[in-house]
C-alpha positions as CSV (number, residue, x, y, z in Angstrom):
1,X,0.0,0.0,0.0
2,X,3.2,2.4,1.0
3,X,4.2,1.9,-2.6
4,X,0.9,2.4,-4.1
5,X,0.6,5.6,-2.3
6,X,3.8,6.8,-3.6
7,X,3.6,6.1,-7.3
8,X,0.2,7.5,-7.8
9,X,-0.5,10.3,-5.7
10,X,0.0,13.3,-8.3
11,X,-1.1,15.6,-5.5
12,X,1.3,14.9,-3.2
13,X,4.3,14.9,-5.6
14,X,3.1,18.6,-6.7
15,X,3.2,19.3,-3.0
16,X,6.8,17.9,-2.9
17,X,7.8,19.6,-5.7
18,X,6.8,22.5,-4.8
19,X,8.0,22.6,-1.1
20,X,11.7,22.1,-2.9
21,X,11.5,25.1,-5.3
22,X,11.1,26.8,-2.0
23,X,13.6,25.7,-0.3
24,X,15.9,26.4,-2.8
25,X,14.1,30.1,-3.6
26,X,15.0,30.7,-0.1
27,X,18.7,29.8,-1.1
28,X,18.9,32.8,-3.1
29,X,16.7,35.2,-1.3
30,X,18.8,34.5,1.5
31,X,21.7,35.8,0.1
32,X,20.6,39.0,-2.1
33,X,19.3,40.3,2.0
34,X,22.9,39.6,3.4
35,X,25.6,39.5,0.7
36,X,28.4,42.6,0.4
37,X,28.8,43.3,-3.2
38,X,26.4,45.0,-5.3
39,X,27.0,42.4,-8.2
40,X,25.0,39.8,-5.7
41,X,22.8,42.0,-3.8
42,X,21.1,43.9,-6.4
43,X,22.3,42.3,-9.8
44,X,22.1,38.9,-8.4
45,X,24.3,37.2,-10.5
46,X,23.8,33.7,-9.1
47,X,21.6,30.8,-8.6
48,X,20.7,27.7,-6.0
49,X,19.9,24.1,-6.6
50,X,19.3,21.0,-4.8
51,X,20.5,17.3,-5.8
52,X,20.2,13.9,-4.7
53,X,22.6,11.6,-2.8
54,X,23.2,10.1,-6.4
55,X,24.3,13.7,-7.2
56,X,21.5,14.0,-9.5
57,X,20.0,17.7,-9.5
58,X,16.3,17.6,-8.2
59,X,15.4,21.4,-8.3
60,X,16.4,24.7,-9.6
61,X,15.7,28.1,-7.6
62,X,15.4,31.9,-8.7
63,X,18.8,31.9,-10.7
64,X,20.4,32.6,-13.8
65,X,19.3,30.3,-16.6
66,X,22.9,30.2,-18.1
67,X,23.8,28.4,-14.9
68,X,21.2,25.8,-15.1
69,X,23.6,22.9,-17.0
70,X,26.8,24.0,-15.1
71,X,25.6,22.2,-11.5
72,X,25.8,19.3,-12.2
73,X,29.5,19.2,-13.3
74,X,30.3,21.5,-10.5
75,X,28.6,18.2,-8.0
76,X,30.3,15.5,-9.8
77,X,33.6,17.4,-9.3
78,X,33.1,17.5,-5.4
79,X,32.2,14.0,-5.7
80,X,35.0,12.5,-7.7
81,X,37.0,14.8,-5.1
82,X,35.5,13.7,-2.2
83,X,33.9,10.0,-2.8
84,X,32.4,8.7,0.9
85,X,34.9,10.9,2.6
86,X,31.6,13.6,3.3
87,X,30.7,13.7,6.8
88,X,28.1,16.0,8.5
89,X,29.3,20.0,8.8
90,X,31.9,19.7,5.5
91,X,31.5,22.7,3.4
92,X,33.0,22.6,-0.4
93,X,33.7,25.1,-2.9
94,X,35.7,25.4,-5.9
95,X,35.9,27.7,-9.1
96,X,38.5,26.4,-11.4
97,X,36.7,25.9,-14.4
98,X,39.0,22.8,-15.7
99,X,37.4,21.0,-12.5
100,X,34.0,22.0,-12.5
101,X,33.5,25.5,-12.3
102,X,32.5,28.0,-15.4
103,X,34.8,31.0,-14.5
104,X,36.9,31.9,-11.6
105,X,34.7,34.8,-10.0
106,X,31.7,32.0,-9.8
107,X,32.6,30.1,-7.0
108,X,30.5,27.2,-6.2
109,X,29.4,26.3,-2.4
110,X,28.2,22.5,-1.8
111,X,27.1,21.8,1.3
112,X,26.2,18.0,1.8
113,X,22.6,17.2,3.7
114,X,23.2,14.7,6.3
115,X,20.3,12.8,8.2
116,X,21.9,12.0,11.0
117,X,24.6,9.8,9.6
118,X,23.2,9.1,6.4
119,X,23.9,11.4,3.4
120,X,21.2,12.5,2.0
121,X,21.8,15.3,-0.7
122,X,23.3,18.0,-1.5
123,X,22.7,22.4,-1.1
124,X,24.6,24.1,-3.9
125,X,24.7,28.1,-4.6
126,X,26.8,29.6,-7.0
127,X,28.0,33.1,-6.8
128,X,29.7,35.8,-9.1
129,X,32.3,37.6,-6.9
130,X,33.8,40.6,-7.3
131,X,37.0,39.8,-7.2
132,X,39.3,36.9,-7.1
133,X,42.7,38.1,-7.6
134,X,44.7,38.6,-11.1
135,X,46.0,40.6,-13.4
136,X,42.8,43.4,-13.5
137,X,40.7,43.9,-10.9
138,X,37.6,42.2,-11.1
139,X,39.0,39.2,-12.3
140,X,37.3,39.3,-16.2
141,X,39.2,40.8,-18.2
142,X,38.8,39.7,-22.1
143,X,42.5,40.2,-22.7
144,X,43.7,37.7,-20.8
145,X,45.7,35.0,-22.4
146,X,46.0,32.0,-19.7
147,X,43.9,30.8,-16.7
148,X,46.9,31.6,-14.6
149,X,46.3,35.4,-15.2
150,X,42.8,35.2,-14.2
151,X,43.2,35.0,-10.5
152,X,43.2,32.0,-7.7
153,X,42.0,28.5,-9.0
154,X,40.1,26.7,-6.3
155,X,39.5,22.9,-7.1
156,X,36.9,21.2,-4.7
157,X,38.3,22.3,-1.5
158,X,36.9,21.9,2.4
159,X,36.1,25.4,3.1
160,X,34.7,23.5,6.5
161,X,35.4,20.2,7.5
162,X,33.3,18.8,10.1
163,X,31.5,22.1,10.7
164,X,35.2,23.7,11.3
165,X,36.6,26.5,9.7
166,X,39.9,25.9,7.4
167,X,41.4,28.7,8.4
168,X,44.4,27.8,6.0
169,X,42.2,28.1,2.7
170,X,40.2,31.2,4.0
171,X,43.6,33.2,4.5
172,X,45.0,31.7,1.3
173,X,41.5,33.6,-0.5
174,X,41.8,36.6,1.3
175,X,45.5,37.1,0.5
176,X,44.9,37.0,-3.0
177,X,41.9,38.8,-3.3
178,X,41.7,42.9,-3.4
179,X,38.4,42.9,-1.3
180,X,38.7,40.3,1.2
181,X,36.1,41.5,3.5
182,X,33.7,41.3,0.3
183,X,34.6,38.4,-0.8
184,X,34.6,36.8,3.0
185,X,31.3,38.4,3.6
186,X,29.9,36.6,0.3
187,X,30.8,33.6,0.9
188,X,29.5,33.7,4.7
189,X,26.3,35.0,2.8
190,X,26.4,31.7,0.5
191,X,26.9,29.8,4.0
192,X,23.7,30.8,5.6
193,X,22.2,30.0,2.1
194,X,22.8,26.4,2.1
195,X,22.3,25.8,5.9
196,X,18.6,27.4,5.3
197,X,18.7,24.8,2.2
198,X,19.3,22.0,5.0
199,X,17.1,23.3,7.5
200,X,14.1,23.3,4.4
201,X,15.2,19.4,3.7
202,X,15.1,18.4,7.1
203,X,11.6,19.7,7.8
204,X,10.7,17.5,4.7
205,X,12.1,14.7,5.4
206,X,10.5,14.6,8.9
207,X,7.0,15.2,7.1
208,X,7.4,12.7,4.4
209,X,9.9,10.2,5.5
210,X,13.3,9.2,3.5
211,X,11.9,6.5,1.8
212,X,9.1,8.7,0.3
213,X,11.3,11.8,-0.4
214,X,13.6,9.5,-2.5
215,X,10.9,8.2,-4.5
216,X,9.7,11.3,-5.2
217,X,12.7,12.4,-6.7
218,X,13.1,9.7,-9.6
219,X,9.3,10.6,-10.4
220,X,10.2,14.2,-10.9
221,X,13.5,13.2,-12.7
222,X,11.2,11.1,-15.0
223,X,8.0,13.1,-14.9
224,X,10.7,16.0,-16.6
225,X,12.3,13.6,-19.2
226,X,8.9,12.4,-20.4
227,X,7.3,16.3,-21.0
228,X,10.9,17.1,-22.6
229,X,10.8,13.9,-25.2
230,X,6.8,14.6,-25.4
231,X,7.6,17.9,-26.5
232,X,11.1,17.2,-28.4
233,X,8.4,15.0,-30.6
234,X,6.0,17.1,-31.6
235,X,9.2,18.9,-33.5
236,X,9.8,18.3,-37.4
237,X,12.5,16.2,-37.7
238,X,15.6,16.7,-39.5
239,X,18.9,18.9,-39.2
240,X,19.1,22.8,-38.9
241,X,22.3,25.0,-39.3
242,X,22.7,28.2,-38.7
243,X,26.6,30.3,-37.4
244,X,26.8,33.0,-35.6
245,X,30.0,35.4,-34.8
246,X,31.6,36.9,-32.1
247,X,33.4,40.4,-32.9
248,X,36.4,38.9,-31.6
249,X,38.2,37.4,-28.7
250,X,39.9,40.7,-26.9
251,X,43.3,40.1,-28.0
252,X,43.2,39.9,-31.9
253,X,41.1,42.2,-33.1
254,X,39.1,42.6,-36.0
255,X,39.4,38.4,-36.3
256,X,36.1,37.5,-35.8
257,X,35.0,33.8,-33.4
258,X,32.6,31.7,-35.3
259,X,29.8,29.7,-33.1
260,X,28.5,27.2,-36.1
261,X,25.6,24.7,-35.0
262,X,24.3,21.5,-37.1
263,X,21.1,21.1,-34.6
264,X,19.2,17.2,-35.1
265,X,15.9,16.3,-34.1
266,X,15.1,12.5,-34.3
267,X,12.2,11.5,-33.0
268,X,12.2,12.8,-29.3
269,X,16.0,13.2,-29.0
270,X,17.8,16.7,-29.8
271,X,21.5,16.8,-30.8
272,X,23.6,20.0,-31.2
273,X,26.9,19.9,-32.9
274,X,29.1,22.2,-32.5
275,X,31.9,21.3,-34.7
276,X,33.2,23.6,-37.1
277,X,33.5,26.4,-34.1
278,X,36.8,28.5,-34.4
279,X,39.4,26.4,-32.1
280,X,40.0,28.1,-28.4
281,X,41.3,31.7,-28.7
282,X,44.0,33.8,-27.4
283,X,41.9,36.2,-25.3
284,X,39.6,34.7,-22.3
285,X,36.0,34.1,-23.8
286,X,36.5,30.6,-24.3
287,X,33.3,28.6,-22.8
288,X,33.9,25.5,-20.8
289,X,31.7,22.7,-21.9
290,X,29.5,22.7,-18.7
291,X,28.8,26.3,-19.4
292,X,28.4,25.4,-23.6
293,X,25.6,22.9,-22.4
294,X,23.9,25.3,-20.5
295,X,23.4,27.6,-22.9
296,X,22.0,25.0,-25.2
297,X,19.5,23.4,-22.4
298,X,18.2,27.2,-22.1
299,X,17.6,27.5,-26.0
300,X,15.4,23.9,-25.8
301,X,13.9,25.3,-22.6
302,X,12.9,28.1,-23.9
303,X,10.6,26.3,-26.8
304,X,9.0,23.9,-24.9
305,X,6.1,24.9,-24.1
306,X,4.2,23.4,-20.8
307,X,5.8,23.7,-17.1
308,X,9.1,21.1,-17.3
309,X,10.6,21.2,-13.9
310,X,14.2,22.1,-14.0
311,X,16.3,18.7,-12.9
312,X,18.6,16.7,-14.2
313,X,15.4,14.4,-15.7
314,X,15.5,17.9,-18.8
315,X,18.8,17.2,-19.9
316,X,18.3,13.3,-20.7
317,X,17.1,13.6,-24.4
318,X,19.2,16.3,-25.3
319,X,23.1,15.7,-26.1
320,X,25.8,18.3,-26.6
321,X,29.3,17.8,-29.3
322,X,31.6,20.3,-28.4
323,X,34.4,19.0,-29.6
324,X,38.1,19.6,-27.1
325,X,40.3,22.5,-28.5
326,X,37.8,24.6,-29.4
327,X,35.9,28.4,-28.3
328,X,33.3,26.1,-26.8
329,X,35.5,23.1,-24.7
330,X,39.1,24.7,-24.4
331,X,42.5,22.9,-22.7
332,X,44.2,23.8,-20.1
333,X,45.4,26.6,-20.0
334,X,42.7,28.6,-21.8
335,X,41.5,31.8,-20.3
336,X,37.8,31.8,-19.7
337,X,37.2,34.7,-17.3
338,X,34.9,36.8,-20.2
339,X,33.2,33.4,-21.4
340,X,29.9,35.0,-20.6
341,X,29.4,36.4,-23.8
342,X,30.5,33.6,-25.5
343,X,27.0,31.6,-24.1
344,X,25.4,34.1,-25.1
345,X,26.2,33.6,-28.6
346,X,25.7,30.0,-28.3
347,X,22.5,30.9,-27.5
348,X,21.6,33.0,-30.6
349,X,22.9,30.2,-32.9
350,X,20.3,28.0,-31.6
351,X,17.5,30.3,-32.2
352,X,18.8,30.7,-35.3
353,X,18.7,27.4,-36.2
354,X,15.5,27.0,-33.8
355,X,13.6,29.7,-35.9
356,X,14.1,27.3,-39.1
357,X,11.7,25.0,-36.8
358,X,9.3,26.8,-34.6
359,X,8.8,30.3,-36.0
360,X,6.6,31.2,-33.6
361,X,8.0,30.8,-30.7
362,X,11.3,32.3,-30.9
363,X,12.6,36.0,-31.3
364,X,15.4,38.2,-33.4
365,X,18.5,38.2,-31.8
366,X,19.0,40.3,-28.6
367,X,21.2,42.5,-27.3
368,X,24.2,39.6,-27.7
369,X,24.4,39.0,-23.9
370,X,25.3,42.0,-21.3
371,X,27.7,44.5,-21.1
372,X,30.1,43.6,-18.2
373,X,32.5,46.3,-16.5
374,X,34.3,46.3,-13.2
375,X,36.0,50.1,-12.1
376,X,39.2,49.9,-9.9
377,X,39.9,53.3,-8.4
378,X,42.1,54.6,-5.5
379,X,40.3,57.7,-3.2
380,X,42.7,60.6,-1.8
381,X,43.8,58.8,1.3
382,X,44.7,55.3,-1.0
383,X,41.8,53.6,0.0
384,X,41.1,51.0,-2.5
385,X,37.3,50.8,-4.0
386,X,36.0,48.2,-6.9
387,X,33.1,48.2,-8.3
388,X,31.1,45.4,-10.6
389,X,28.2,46.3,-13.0
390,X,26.2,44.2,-15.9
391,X,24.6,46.3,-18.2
392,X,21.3,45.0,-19.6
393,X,20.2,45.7,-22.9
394,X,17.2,44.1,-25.3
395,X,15.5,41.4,-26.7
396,X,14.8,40.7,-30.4
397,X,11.4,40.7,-31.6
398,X,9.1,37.7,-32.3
399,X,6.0,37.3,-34.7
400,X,3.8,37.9,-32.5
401,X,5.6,40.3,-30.2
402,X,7.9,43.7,-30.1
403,X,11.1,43.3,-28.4
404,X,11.6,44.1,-25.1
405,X,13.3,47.3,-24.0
406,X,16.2,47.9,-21.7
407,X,15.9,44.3,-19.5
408,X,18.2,41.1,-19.2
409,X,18.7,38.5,-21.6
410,X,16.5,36.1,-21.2
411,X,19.2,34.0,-20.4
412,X,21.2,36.4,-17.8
413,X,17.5,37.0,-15.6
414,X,19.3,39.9,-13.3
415,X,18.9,43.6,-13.7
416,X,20.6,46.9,-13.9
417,X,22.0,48.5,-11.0
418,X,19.7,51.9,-10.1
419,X,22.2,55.4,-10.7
420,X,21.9,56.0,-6.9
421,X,23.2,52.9,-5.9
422,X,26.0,53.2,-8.7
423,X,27.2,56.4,-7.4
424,X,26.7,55.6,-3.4
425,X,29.4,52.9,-4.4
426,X,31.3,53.9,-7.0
427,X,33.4,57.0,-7.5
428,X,31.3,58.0,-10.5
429,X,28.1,60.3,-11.6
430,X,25.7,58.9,-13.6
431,X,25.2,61.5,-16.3
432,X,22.4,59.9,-18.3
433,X,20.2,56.3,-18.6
434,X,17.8,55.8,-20.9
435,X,17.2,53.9,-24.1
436,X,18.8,54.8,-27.2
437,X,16.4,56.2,-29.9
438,X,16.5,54.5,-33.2
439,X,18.0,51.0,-31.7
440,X,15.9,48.4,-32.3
441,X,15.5,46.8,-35.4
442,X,13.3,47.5,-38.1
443,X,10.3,45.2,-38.8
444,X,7.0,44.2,-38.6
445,X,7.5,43.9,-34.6
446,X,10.2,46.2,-33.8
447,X,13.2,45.3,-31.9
448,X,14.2,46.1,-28.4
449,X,16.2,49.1,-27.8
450,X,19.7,49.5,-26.5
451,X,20.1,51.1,-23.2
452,X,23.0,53.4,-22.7
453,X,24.7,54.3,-20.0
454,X,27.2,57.4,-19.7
455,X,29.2,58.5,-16.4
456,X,32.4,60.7,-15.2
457,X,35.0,59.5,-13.0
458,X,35.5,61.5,-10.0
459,X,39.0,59.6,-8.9
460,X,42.1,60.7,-9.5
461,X,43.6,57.0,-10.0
462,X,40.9,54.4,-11.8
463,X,41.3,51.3,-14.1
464,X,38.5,50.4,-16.4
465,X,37.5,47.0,-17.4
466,X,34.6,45.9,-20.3
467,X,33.5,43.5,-21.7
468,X,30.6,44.0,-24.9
469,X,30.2,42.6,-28.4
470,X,27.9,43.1,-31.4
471,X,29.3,45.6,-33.5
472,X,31.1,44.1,-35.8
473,X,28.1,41.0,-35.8
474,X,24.7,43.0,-34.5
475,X,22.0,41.2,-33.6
476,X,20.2,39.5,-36.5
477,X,16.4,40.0,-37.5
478,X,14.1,37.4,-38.8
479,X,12.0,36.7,-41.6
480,X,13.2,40.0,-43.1
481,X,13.4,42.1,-39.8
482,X,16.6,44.3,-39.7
483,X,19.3,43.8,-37.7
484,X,19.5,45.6,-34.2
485,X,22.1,48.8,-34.1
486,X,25.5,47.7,-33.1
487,X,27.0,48.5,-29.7
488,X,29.4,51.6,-29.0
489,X,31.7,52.6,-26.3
490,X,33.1,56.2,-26.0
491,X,35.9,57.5,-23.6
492,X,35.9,61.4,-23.5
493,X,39.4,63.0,-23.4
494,X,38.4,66.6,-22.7
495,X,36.0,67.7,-25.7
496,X,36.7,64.6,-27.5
497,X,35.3,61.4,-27.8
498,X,37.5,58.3,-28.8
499,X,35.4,55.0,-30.1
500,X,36.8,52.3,-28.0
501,X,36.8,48.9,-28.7
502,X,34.7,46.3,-27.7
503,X,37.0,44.9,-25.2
504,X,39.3,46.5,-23.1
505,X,40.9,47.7,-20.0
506,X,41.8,51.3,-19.4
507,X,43.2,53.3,-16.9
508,X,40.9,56.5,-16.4
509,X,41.6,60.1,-14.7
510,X,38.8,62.0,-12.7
511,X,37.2,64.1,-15.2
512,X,37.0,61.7,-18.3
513,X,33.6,60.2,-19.2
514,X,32.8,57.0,-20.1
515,X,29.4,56.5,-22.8
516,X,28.5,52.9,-23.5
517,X,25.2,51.7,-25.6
518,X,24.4,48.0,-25.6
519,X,23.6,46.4,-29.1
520,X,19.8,47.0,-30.0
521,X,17.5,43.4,-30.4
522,X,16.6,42.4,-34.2
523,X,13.4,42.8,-35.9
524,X,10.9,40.6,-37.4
525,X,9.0,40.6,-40.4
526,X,9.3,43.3,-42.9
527,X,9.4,46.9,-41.4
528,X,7.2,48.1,-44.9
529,X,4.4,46.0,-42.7
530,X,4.7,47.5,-39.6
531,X,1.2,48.8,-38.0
532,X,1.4,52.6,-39.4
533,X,-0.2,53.6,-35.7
534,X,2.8,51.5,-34.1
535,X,4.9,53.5,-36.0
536,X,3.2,56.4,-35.0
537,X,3.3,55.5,-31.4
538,X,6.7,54.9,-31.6
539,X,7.7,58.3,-32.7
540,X,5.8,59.8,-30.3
541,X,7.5,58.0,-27.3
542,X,10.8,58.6,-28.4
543,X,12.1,55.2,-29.9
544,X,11.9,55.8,-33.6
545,X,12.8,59.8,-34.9
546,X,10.7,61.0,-37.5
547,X,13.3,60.6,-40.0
548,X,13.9,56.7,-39.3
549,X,9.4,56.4,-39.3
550,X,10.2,57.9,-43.2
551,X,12.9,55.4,-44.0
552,X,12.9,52.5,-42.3
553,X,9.2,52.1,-41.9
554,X,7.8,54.1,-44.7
555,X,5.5,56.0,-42.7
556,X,5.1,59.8,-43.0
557,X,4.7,61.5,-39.6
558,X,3.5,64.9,-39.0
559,X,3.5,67.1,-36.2
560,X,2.0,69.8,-34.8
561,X,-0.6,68.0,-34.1
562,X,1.3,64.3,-34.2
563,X,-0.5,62.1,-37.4
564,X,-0.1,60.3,-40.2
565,X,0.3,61.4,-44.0
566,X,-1.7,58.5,-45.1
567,X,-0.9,59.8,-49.2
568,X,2.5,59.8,-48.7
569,X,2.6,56.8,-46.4
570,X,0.9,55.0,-48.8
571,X,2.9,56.2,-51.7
572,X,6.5,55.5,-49.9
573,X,4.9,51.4,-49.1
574,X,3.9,50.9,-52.9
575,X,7.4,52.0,-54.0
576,X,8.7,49.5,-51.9
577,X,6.2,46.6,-53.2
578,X,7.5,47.4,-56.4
């Protein structure tokens, strides 16, 4: 009868289920209210999971969806590590990304689940830092040309053993970091995070029991990989290509990176291919695999339609090629520290190739992935100060939908820091924020616009890094939608402005001013079939000028009052038909 009640009570599994995604909700809530660093506290760069004693992951919290396929690597690392030698009270982190982390700022925190004796699970949070030593402050820089300049390399170490501190491997991290008080304070936050994980799993387990808990679990891992082949199946079979481009890899530039995809559907299995990708790079945006595979259970995610839970039961029908050597699985010792924006990109090239299959449910390109800076500066009395922004920008636009303006990719999920909270911690005024007139591409649903950002440095000694892409490659449209406008970065010397590139680290002065503008999101459709009142609409609120309306869009605005010249309107749209 126990068994009975176990496999077929629906209700009760929901219940489970749904207990979990709060425990592990509370994991990352827990951590935006106590962590140091603005890059965690109000751009939440980071995301919580639970797994199984098998090491299988069970549940996903608020997090970023590029970090969904990464866990699990990160968990079979501490396990190959560690084996049985877990006891109740260890504590393990690690960031090297050649042993289970993506890049050396995200440090992963594993905290095993005990009850009692028995091992149970495990809590997991992974966190973007600001700093973990290296070359440039902040730890990202594109420019970097080996792992060993990126900063300290952590493999799966006991940041507690047996609920004691090791007090060796915290002084090791704050010697080589320039905030250690940050960075301490972090990972304490990360701490409390996965001992509220544990403290959420024990009450469940003394609700429903080991036995039933466990059983639960291979239901949910199966209950996911049946939706996911359901819904792989109802896809046209066959094999989709499509390539995308990165500007370059921060060291050579003007040498563009290639992403190319071959993307197989066979029945309720998915394959992507990525061979044919430019081999690893010079500069640091090469892409672990773990972090490759995420990107590409995101893009599958992101298509399904119907509530799959996010476990480990997703990723069984859907395999990854990422052949070693290459932008997408580097050796050893590859820089990776700026390999955000090369998921990104893996991520446009499959919905490229996913528009070829499901049209209406995917959008133009966005932004490319955000703009990523870190500012090192020094105050009058030497007092050191670094501060971490991401820089949100677009998405593209679908059949049905107009991009969105001035948010997260879809696959970052955090958000711009407010200008009040910039300048309270960094050394800067925010001289303007708003969206860029003119940004988003052309079509029959417009693209989202760029955001730009522009500020002046108020320290005498500062250091500059970025990280941005799409100029060279700007976000494509679809189905005849123009591309999104490409992103810019200015540095003011005095009156003058000097176009930087898209990559780089600077040292700044007080006075000079930086002006950056994210990439604008593609179009789709043909602009000539735009709504004429969109249009309209659009002029009126600021995102299209008059002149672009004219010809981009082939609609005639007046003003004075604001209308439409439905004669010439009509007369620019039959000039393009013919």
């Amino acid at each position: 009868m126990k068994e009975q009640t176990l496999r077929h009570d629906p209700i009760r599994l929901e219940l489970i289920k749904n207990a979990l995604g709060s425990v592990v909700d509370e994991m990352v809530l827990t951590v935006v209210r106590i962590a140091y660093s603005s890059i965690m506290k109000d751009t939440m760069d980071l995301s919580s999971a639970y797994f199984d004693r098998h090491g299988r992951m069970i549940a996903q919290g608020l997090s970023v969806p590029l970090h969904l396929g990464s866990f699990p690597d990160a968990v079979d690392a501490v396990r190959e590590a560690f084996g049985g030698n877990l006891v109740p009270g260890d504590v393990v982190i690690l960031n090297d990304p050649y042993h289970g982390g993506m890049h050396l700022p995200d440090i992963f925190m594993v905290k095993p689940v005990f009850i009692g004796d028995v091992h149970f699970g495990y809590a997991v949070i992974v966190a973007h830092h600001n700093d973990v030593g290296g070359r440039v402050p902040g730890s990202s820089a594109a420019d970097s040309t080996e792992i060993f300049q990126e900063g300290l390399r952590i493999p799966p170490a006991k940041l507690y053993e047996a609920g004691r501190l090791n007090d060796a491997l915290i002084k090791l991290i704050r010697l080589n970091v320039r905030v250690p008080d940050t960075v301490a304070g972090d990972l304490d936050a990360q701490l409390a995070a996965c001992r509220i994980a544990e403290r959420g799993v024990l009450e469940l387990v003394q609700r429903y029991g080991i036995e039933e808990l466990e059983e639960s679990f291979e239901q949910l891992l199966d209950y996911s990989e049946r939706l996911t082949r359901a819904a792989i199946r109802e896809l046209p079979d066959g094999c989709y290509r499509f390539q995308d481009h990165l500007d370059d890899d921060g060291v050579n530039p003007g040498t563009p990176v290639r992403i190319a995809l071959a993307l197989t559907i066979d029945g309720d299995r998915v394959s992507a291919d990525f061979t044919g990708s430019s081999p690893q790079v010079a500069g640091a945006i090469n892409a672990t695999c773990s972090f490759t595979k995420s990107a590409v259970y995101f893009a599958i995610r992101s298509i399904i339609k119907g509530d799959v839970p996010n476990n480990s039961g997703y990723f069984r029908p859907i395999e990854v090629i990422a052949p070693e050597g290459t932008v997408l699985n580097p050796r050893v010792p590859a820089a990776c520290a700026a390999r955000g924006v090369t998921g990104f990109r893996v991520i446009d090239t499959m919905f490229g190739a996913l528009a070829q299959v499901v049209p209406d449910r995917v959008r133009a390109a966005g932004e490319g992935g955000t703009t990523s800076y870190s500012l090192a500066s020094h105050d009058a009395d030497g007092q050191f100060n670094l501060f971490r922004e991401a820089v949100m920008g677009a998405w593209g636009a679908g059949r049905d939908w107009d991009g969105v303006d001035g948010v997260a990719n879809a696959a970052a999920n955090i958000s711009n820091a407010p200008a009040e909270l910039v300048e309270h911690q960094a050394p800067v005024v925010i001289e303007r924020y708003a969206l860029a007139r003119d940004s988003g591409g052309a079509g029959r649903k417009r693209g989202g616009m760029a955001v730009e950002r522009q500020f002046r440095i108020l320290s005498d000694r500062a250091s500059l890094q970025l990280r941005s892409d799409r100029r060279e490659h700007p976000p494509y449209g679809i189905d005849g939608g123009a591309s999104g406008a490409p992103s810019k970065t200015w540095i003011s010397d005095g009156d003058n402005w000097q176009l930087m590139p898209t990559k780089f680290v600077k040292p700044l002065r007080a006075g000079q001013r930086v002006r950056h503008v994210t990439a604008g999101g593609g179009g789709f459709g043909n602009p000539a079939e735009r709504d004429a009142e969109r249009v309209l609409r659009d002029v009126r609120d600021g995102k299209v000028s008059v002149e672009a309306a004219r010809q981009t869009y082939c609609v005639e605005i007046l003003t004075c009052p604001w209308r439409i010249d439905e004669a010439a309107t009509q007369a620019l749209r039959s000039q393009v038909s013919a």
